[in-house]
C-alpha positions, 0 to 999 in steps of 0.5 A: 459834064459840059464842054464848050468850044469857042470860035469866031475870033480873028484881026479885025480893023477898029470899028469892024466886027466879029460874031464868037461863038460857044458850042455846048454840049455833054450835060447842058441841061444842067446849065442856068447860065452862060456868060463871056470873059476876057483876058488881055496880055498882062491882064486879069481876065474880066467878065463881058457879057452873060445870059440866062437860061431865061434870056436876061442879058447883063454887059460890062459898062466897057462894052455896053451898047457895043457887044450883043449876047445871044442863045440858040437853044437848038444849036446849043450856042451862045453868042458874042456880036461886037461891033465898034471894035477898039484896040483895047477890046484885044484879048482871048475871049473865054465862054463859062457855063454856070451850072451847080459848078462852072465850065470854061472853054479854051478861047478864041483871040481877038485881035483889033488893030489898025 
């Protein structure tokens, strides 16, 4: 099994920036994947950035070139730096980690506003 915490959100003004974080752990040898997700009020929860094991990285258009997703093997964290942040980026962010099943944490909330 695998666990993940995230952490790192909180208010922040448009154009500012936040760094979320994913700690794993359990069976994290089984992961091949990691990946972000968001889900505003009234929304359905999208996909926003994922990682391999081997470090190709792939963003949603709405935040490519904005959001960085990154690893740290030996802290066994994936994680999620936004930077020009907009109102429409509020949302709880979500961390899955892909193995021959999915794992989801519980999310951390992003809040931009002005």
């Amino acid at each position: 099994q695998v666990q993940l915490v995230e952490s790192g959100g909180g208010l922040v003004q448009p154009g500012g920036s936040l760094r979320l974080s994913c700690a794993a752990s359990g069976s994290i040898f089984r992961i091949v994947g990691m990946a972000w997700y968001r889900q505003a009020p009234g929304k359905e929860r999208e996909w926003v950035a994922a990682i391999t094991s081997g470090g190709s990285t792939n963003y949603a258009d709405s935040v490519k070139g904005r959001f960085t997703i990154s690893r740290d093997n030996v802290k066994n964290t994936v994680y999620l730096q936004m930077n020009s942040l907009k109102p429409e980026d509020t949302a709880v962010y979500y961390c899955r980690a892909a193995t021959p099943g999915d794992y989801w944490g519980q999310g951390t909330q992003v809040t931009v506003s002005s």
